[in-house]
Structures are given as C-alpha cells and as structure tokens.
C-alpha positions as CSV (number, residue, x, y, z in Angstrom):
1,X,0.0,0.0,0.0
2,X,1.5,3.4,-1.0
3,X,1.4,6.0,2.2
4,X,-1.3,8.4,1.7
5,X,0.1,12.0,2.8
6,X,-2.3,14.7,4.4
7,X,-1.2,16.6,1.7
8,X,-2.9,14.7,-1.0
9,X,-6.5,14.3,1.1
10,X,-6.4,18.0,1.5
11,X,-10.0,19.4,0.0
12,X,-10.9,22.9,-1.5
13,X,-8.1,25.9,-1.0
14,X,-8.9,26.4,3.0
15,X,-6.8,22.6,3.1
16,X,-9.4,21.5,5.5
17,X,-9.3,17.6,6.2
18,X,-12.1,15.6,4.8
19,X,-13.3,13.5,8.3
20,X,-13.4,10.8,5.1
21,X,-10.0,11.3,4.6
22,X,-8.5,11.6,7.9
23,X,-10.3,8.1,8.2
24,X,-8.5,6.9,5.1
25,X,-5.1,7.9,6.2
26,X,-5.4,6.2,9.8
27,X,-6.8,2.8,7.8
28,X,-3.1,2.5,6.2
29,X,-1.9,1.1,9.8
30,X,-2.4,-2.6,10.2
31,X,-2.0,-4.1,13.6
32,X,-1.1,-7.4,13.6
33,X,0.1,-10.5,16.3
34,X,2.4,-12.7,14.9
35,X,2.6,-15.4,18.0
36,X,2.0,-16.8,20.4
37,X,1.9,-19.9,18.8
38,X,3.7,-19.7,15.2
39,X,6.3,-21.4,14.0
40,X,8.3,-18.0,13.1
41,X,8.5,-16.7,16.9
42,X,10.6,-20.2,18.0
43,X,8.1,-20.8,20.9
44,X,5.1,-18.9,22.7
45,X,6.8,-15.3,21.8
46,X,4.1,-13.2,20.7
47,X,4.7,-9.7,18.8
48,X,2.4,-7.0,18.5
49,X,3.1,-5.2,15.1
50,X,2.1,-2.0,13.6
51,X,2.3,-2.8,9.9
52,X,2.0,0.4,7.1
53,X,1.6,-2.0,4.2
54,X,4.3,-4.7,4.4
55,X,6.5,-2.6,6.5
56,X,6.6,-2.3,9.8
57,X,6.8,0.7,12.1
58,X,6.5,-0.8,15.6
59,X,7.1,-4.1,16.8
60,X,6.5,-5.3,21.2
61,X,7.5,-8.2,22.3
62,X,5.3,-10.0,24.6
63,X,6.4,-12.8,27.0
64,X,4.3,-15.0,29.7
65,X,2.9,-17.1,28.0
66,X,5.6,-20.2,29.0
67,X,5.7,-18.7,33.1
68,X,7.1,-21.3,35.6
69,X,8.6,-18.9,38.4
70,X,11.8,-20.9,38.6
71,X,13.2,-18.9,40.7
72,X,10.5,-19.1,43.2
73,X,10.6,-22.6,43.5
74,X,14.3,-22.7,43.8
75,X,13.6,-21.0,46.8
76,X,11.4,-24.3,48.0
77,X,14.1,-27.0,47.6
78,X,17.2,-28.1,47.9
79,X,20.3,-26.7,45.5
80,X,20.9,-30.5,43.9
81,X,17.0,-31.3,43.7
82,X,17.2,-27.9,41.3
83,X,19.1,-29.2,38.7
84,X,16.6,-30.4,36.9
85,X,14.9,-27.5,36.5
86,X,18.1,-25.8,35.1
87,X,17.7,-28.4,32.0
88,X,14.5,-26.5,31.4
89,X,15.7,-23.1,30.7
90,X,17.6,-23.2,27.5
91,X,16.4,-27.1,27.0
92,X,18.6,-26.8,23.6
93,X,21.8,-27.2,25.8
94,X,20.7,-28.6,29.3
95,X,24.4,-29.9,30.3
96,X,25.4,-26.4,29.6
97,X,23.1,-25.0,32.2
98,X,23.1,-27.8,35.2
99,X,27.3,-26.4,34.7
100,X,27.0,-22.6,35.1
101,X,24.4,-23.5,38.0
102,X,26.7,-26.1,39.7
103,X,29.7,-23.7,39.5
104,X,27.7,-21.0,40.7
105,X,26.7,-22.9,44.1
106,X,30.4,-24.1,44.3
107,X,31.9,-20.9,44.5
108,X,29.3,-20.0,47.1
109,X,30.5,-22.4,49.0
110,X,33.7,-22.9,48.6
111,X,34.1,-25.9,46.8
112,X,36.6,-26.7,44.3
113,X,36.5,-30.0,41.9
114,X,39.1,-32.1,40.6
115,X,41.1,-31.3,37.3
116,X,39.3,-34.4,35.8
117,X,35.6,-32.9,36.9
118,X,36.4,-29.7,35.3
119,X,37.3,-31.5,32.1
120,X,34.3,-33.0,32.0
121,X,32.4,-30.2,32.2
122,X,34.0,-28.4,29.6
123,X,33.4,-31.2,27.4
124,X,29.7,-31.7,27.8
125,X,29.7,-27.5,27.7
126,X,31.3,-27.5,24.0
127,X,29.0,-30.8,22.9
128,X,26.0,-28.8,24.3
129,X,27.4,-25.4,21.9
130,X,27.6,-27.9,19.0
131,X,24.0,-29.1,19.3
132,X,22.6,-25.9,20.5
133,X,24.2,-24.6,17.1
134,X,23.5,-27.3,14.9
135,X,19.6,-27.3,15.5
136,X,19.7,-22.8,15.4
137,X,21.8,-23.0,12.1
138,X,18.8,-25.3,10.4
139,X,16.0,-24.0,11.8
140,X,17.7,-20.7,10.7
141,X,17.8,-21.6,7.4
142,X,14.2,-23.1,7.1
143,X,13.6,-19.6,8.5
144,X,15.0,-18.4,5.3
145,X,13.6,-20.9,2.8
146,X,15.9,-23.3,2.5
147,X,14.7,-27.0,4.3
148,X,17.8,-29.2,3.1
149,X,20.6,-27.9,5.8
150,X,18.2,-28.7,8.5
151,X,18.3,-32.4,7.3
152,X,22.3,-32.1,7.8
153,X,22.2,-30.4,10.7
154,X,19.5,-32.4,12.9
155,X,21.5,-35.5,11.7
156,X,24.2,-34.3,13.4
157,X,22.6,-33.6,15.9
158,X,20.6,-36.5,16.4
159,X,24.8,-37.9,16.9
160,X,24.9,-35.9,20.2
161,X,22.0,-36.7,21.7
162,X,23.1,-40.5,21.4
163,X,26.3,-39.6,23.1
164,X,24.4,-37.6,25.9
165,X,22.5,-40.4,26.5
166,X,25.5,-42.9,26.6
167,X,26.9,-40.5,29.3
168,X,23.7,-39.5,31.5
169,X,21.3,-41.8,30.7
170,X,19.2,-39.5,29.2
171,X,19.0,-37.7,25.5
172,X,17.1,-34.0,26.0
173,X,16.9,-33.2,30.3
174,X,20.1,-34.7,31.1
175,X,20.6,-33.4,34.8
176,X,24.2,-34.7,35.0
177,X,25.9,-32.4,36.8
178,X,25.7,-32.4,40.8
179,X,26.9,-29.6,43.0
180,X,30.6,-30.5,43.4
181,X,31.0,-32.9,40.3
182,X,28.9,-34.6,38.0
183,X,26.6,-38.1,38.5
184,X,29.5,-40.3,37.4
185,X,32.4,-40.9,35.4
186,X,32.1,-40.9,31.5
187,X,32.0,-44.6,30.5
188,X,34.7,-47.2,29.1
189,X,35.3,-46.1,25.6
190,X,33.0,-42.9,25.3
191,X,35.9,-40.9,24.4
192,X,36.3,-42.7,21.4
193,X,32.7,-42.3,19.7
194,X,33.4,-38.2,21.1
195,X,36.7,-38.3,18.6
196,X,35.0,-40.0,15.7
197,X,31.9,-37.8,16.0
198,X,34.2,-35.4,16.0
199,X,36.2,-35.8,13.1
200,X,32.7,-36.8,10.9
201,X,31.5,-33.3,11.9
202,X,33.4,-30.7,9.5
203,X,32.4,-33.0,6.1
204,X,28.4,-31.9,7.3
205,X,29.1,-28.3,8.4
206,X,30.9,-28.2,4.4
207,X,27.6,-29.5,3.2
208,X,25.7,-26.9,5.1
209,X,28.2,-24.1,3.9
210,X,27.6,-24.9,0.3
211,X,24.2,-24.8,0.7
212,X,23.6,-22.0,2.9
213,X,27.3,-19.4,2.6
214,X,27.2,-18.7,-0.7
215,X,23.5,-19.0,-1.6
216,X,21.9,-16.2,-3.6
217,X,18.6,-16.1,-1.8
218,X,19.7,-16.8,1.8
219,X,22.0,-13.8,1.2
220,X,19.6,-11.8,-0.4
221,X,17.2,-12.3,2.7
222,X,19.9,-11.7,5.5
223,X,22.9,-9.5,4.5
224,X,22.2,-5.9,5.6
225,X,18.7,-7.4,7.1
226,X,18.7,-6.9,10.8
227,X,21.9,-5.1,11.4
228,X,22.8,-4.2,15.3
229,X,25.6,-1.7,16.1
230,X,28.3,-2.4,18.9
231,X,27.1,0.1,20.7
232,X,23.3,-0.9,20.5
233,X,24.6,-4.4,21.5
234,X,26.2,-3.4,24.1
235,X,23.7,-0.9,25.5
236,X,20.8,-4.0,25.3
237,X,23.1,-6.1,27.0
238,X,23.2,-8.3,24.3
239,X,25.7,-11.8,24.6
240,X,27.0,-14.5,23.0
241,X,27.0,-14.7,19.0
242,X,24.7,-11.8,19.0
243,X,27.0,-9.9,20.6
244,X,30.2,-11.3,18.9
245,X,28.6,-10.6,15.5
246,X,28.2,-7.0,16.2
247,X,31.9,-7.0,16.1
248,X,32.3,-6.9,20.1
249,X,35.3,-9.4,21.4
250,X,33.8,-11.0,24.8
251,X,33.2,-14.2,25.3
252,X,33.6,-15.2,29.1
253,X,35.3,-18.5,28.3
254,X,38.3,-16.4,27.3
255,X,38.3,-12.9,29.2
256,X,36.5,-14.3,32.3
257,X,37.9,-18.1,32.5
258,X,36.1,-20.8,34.4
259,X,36.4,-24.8,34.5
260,X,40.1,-24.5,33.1
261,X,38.9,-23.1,29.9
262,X,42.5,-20.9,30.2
263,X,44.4,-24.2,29.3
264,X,42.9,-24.5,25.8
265,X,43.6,-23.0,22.6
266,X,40.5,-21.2,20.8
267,X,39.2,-18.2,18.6
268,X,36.7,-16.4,19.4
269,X,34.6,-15.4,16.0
270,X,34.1,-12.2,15.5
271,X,31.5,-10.7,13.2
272,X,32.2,-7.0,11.4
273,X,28.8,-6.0,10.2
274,X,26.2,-7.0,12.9
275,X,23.5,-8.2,10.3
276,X,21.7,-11.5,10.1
277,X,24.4,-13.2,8.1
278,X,27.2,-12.4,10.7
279,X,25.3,-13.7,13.0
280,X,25.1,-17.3,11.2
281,X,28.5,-17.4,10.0
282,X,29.8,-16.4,13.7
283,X,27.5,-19.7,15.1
284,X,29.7,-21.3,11.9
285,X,32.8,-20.7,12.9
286,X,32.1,-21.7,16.7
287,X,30.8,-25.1,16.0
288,X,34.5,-25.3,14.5
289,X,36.1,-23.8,17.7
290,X,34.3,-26.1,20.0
291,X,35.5,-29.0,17.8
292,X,38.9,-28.2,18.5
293,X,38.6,-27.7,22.3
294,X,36.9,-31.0,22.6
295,X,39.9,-32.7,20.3
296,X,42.4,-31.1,23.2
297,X,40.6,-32.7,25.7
298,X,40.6,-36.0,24.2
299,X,44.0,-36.0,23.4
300,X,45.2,-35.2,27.1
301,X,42.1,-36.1,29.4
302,X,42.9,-35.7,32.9
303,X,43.4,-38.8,35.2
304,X,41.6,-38.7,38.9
305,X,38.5,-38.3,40.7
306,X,35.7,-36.5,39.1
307,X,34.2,-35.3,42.1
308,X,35.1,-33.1,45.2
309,X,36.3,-36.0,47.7
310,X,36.7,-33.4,50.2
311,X,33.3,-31.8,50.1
312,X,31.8,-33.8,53.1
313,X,28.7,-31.9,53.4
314,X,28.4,-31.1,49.7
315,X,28.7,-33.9,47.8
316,X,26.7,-38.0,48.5
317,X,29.3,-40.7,48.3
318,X,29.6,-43.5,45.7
319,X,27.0,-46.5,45.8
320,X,29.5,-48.6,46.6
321,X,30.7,-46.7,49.7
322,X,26.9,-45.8,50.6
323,X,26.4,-49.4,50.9
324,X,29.4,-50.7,53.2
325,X,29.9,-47.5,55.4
326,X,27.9,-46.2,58.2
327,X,30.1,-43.1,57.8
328,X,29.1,-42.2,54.1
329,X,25.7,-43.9,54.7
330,X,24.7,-40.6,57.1
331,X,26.4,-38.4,54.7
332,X,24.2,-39.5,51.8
333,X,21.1,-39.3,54.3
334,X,22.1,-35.5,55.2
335,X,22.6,-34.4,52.0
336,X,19.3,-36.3,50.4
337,X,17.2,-35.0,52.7
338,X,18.5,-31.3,54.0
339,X,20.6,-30.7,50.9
340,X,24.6,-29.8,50.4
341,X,25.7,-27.3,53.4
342,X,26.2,-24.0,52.0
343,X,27.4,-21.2,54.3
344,X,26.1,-17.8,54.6
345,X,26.5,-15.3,51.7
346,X,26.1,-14.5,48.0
347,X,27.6,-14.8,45.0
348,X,27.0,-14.0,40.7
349,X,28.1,-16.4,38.2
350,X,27.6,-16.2,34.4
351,X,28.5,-19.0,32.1
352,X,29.5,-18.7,28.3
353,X,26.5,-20.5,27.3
354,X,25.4,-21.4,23.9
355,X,22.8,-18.3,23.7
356,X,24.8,-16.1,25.6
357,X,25.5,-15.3,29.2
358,X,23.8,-17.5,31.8
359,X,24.1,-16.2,35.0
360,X,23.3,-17.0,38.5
361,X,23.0,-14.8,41.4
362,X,22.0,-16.8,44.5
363,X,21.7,-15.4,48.4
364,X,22.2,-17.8,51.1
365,X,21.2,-17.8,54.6
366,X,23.5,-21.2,55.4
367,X,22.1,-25.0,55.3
368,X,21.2,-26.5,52.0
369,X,18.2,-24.5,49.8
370,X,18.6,-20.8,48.8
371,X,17.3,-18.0,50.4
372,X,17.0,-16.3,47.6
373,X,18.1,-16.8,43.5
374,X,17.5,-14.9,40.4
375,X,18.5,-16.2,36.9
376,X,20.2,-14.0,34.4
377,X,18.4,-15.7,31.1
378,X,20.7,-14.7,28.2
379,X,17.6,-14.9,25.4
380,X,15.7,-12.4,27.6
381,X,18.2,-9.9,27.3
382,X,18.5,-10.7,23.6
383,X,15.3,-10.7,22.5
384,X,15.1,-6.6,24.3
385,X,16.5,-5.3,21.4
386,X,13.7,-6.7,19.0
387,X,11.8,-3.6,19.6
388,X,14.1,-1.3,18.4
389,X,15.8,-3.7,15.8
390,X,12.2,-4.7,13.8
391,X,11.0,-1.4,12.9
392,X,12.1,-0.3,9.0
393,X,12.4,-4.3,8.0
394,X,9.4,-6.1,5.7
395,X,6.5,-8.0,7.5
396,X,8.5,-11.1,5.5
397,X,11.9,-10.2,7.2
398,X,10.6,-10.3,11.1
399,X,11.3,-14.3,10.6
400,X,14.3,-14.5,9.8
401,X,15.8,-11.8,12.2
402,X,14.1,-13.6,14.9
403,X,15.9,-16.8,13.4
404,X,19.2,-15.2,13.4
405,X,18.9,-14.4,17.2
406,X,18.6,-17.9,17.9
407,X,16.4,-17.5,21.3
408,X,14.8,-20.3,23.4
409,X,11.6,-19.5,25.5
410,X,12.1,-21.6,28.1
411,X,14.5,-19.0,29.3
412,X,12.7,-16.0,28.8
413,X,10.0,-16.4,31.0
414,X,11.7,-18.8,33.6
C-alpha cells in the first residue's frame, strides 16, 4: 500500500481535512500478532506489530505465556533437587546449564573440583554449543527458505544426543551435573565415539556451507537485514553470538575463565557488520572452535577423581561406599534430605552458554536450599532489542531476524 500524505487528502483551498479522509489515512496502519503460537517466533513469543503496508513501524514483544517462576521454587528445595529444572531453561543445551548453576553454588560455597571434573564439564559444555548450534543453524535456514541444511544439521545432531545419553542416561533433560562434580564418570570407551563424531563433523558443516554461505537467496534475505551496532549491542546487554557478530570481542570463556577453559587453545569469531548473516557465520565458525577444544581434551584427558572427595557436606558418596559405610551412609542421608551445606553469603556467576550469558546470582542464609536466587536468562536480554531492531524491516523479514537471534523460551519467561 503506498502511504497516503495529508497533503494529498487535502480538499478545496482552506486545506481543510475531509473526516473521510483523515479516516483513510489512519486505515493504512495494520495491527497485527504474529505469536504466540507460530512457527516463526521459535516458541510462545508473541509480537504485537504496527504494519503500514508490508513494512513495519513498531514491533513489542510479549512474553508469559511459558511462566514457571523458577526462581521461586528454587527457593522451595534443595540446591541439587534444582538441577533439573536448570535443564528447562535453554532445553537446547541442558548440560550447559546444570554447569553454570553447579559452579555458581560451588563458588558459594567454597568448593573446588578435581582437574578431571572440570574437564568433563568443559566437554559436555562445548557438545552442548555444537548441538545448540547445529539445530539454530537449520531451523535458521528453514527460517530463510531453505529445508535441506536442517536435514544435515538435525542428523548431526541427532549424533549428540546419542552420546548424551550414553553419558547421563538420558537424551534431552540430562541433569548430569551435581553440586561438586557430575553423577559419574564418562563410560569405558566414550571418548572414542566423542573423537569419531568429532572428526565426521566438518564433512556436514561443508555440506551446510555450500548450501547456505554462498547462496543467492539466503544472502539476499539476510545480509544488511537486521543489522545491530556495537554500541546498541552493548547498551541491550546483548551476549553470545549476538554480541560477537556485532563486532564486540567478549566471550567469558576467554576474558573471564572458568572450568580451566584458560588451558585451551581457541578463537573467538568475530563478526564486522552485525546483520543477520554475521550472526550465522559467527555460530559457523564456533561449531568449528568447539571442535577443536573438545579434540584437546581428548588428546590429554585428565586422570583422577571427578568429584570433590573433600566436600563432606556437599557432595553424597559413591553407591559402593553408601552401601558398606555407616560413615558415608549418614552423609548420603544428610545431603538427600536437608541438601549440600552451604554457608552464609552470595555470589553472581555467568557462564558462556550457547545463547549467551547465563548467570546465577544466589543469596544464602547457610544450610542446603537458597534463600533467595535470580536467573540472568541470556535470550531475555536478547530478545530486548527486537523492539528497536524490527522497525524499518518487511512484514516477511521479522522471521528471519528472529531466526538469526537464535532465542529459546524456556529462558525468557523462567
């Protein structure tokens, strides 16, 4: 629809406003809700659009609809019985978030794992960045129009998820990680199917780069579509890949270490234009970053325990002890039924998560369930610019912008 000026409605040479016209003029605006249940928001996102033809000129995001109040029930049990809930907040990378949680309770209390526990968790971490990216790279490009590098992609996937379950016994809510280790060792031999997945990887990502890099329409739909400055990104408190492809260098694995992440060698992607494109080749290149952390780990995995021995009131005891000492026997009880000790204070983690920062910030008032915690959800934050980002773009572009910032629900409403 071409925009109808009040110029043009203007009648006889007093340039009075015909009531008929005035009512033309205000029937060019469209409102429109895309959401809350539509395959282009990724989840129950709803937008409320004001559409002047096919463009739009105001675009509100509106959350809710997936409430839980995490955080409130946190407050209700124990800090292990919570992991599972942590697989519920970005459920695209569950191992990834039972980590930044554990750690978070850990350095609240004072706990420090073995080398080998910390390997592990890095580990799981990257695998859970790899299939986080794998399934927001295809969707992305179905987003776009183009089905067949989903097919690659959830393949790969599909790869993981078999691994995840060799490891915790579980494919999608994993809940592997315990405060002051994880559930129990990786088994005989999983090391192995890691490394070959590992090197079967790349020849897929290829296939999706020849279908998706140099693609006329893809490129056509996302370069200069979406574009978000450094200083925007930084001002919405963007993270992650978002963040990165806005040309900012931060990624906590690097400038704030954690789990050892120090020891290995990396790049950080970095993107230069801050469009919808940079953010898919960024999410490219760390699929190919991760790869090569998990290949040092492999090559040099750490001998030892892979939980805190130490940690008494933190951490139950093997089975096997449980079973033939009254010692560790109480200890399991303790901890089962009043939760791991944690003394008095607080403390703010933030993990390098898949979508972005996940943080933590927990208050304790001592013994074993929070007194108070509030999750830092890095989709939230992401999704804060989509008011200001959406207006100016096509009715047609709103999908694939919201595909390019790659946000899971399940975190944004906690």
């Amino acid at each position: 629809m071409s925009e109808v000026t009040f110029k043009e409605v203007q009648v006889g040479d007093s340039g009075y406003r015909d009531a008929v016209a005035e009512e033309r003029l205000n029937s060019e605006r469209m409102a429109l809700n895309v959401g809350p249940s539509h395959p282009t928001t990724h989840g129950v996102l709803r937008l409320m659009m004001e559409l002047n033809g096919d463009l739009i000129e105001k675009c509100e995001p509106v959350l809710g609809y997936l409430h839980r109040g995490d955080e409130k029930i946190a407050e209700n049990m124990t800090y292990n019985q919570f992991v599972p809930y942590t697989d519920r907040l970005d459920y695209l990378s569950p191992l990834a978030n039972n980590v930044a949680y554990a750690i978070a309770v850990e350095n609240l209390a004072g706990v420090k794992v073995p080398e080998r526990c910390e390997a592990i968790r890095v580990m799981i971490c990257e695998m859970a960045r790899i299939s986080s990216h794998l399934l927001g790279m295809g969707v992305f490009g179905m987003d776009a129009g183009a089905w067949t590098p989903f097919m690659y992609t959830f393949t790969e996937r599909e790869k993981l998820y078999t691994l995840f379950e060799e490891l915790t016994g579980a494919r999608f809510t994993t809940s592997f990680t315990r405060i002051g280790g994880v559930a129990r060792d990786i088994p005989e031999g999983w090391l192995q199917k890691v490394s070959r997945f590992c090197e079967e990887l790349p020849k897929a990502i290829e296939e999706v780069e020849k279908l998706l890099t140099r693609n006329r329409i893809f490129l056509d739909r996302t370069e200069g579509v979406g574009v978000i400055s450094s200083s925007d990104a930084l001002a919405f408190g963007l993270t992650g890949p978002n963040l990165r492809a806005s040309g900012v260098d931060f990624d906590l694995r690097k400038d704030k270490p954690y789990s050892g992440y120090e020891k290995y060698d990396f790049e950080v992607p970095i993107g230069t234009r801050g469009d919808c494109y940079d953010r898919y080749l960024v999410r490219i290149e760390e699929v190919r970053e991760s790869l090569k952390i998990i290949n040092q780990l492999i090559d040099d995995f750490p001998a030892g325990s892979w939980y805190a021995e130490d940690a008494k009131k933190i951490f139950a005891p093997p089975k096997e002890k449980i079973m033939t000492s009254m010692e560790e026997l109480i200890q399991n009880f303790m901890i089962v039924t009043e939760g791991p000790q944690v003394k008095p204070g607080e403390i703010y983690f933030e993990a390098e998560n898949p979508k972005g920062a996940l943080g933590f910030y927990i208050v304790s008032k001592g013994g074993g369930v929070p007194y108070r915690m509030k999750i830092r959800a890095p989709s939230f934050c992401n999704l804060s610019i989509l008011e200001k980002l959406a207006p100016g773009h096509m009715l047609a572009d709103i999908t694939v912008i919201l595909g390019s910032l790659d946000f899971v629900m399940g975190e944004c409403d906690r």
